[in-house]
N, C-alpha and C positions, 0 to 999 in steps of 0.2 A: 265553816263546817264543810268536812269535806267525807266521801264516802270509798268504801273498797270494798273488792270483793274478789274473791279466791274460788279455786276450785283443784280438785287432784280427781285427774282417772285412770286409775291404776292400769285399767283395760285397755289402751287404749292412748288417742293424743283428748288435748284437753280443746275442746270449743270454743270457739271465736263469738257464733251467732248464741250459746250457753252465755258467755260470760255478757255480751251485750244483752240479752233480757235480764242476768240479775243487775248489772249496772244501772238498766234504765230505771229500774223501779227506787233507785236510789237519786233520779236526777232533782228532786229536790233538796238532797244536800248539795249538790255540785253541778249547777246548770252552765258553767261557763267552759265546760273540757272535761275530756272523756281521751283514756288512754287506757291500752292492751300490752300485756305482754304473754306471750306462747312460749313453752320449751317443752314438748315433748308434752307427759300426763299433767304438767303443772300447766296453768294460767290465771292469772290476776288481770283485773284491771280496775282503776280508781276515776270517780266525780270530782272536779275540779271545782273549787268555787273563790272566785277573784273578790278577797274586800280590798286589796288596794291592787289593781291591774298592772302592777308595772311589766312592759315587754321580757324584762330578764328574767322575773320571776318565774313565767311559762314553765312545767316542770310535766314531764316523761315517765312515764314506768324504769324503772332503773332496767338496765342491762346486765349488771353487777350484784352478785350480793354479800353481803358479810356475815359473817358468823362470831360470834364470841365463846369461847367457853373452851 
């Protein structure tokens, strides 16, 4: 189980210490890593939760994103 969370401010840039209080109230989906990403009004950030801890696994807020359509 793992958790995210998003936010858009149109007004404005989007919030670091915003996105770490809704993250935290999800640290029980994901107690083992917590990661941000910022671009301007956008920012997400996701709860990590390790059932099998392998070192490669560790995973990022992506930098990139994809579209389809």
């Amino acid at each position: 189980m793992c958790g995210i969370a998003g936010l858009w401010n149109p007004g404005g840039s989007a919030s670091r210490e915003t996105l770490a209080a809704m993250i935290a109230t999800l640290h029980h989906r994901g107690p083992d890593g917590t990661g941000f990403h910022l671009d301007g009004p956008v920012g997400t950030a996701h709860a990590r939760l390790a059932i099998i801890d392998w070192p490669a696994a560790r995973s990022r807020c992506a930098t990139r994103t994809a579209a389809s359509g």
